[in-house]
N, C-alpha and C positions, 0 to 999 in steps of 0.2 A: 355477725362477725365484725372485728373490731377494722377499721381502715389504719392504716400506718400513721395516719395523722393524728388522729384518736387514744395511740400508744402512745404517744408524749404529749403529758400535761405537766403544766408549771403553777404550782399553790404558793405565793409567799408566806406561809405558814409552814410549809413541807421543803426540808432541805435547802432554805433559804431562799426560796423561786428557783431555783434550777431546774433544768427541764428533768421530766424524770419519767420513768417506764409508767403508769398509769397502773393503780393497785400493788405501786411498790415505792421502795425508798430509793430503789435504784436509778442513780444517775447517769444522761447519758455519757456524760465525763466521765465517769467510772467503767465505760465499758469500753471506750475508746481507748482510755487508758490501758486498757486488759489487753486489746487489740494492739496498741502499738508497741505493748512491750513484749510479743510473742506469744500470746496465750491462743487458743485456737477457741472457737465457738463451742466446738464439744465440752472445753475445760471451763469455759465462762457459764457457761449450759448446768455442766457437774456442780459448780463452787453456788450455785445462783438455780434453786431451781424452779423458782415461781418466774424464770424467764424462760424466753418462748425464741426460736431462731428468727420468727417475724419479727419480736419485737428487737434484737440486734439490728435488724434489719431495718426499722425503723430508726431506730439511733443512727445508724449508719446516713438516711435519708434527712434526718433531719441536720445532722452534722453539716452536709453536702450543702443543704438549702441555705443554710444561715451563711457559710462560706462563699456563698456566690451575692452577697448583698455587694452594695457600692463600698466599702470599708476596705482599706490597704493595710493587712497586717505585716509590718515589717519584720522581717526573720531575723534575729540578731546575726553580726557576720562575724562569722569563724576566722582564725588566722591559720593559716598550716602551715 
């Protein structure tokens, strides 16, 4: 069985190094994407189906991991 670290590999050759689900083209950007703009797991699951809820779940962990390096992403500021 595959470990969640294992679900995301990165080929500069495949979708230009972007990290991506392992045995797919799918990037984890691509699902995060799907995730922040209201799609639910069942619907990314439907559209997508050589993905697995581990491996959202993986993207999801990996996403988490890379955000916690030393690097200050500033958020652009809104005016209201």
């Amino acid at each position: 069985m595959n470990t969640k670290k294992e679900l995301i590999v990165s080929d500069p050759h495949i979708m230009m190094g972007k990290p991506i689900i392992a045995g797919t083209r799918i990037t984890v950007e691509l699902i995060l994407e799907k995730l922040a703009a209201g799609e639910t797991v069942e619907q990314i699951l439907d559209a997508h189906p050589r993905l697995t809820r581990e491996a959202i779940q993986a993207a999801l962990s990996f996403a988490a991991k890379v955000l916690r390096s030393d690097v200050v992403y500033p958020a652009a500021e809104t005016t209201a």
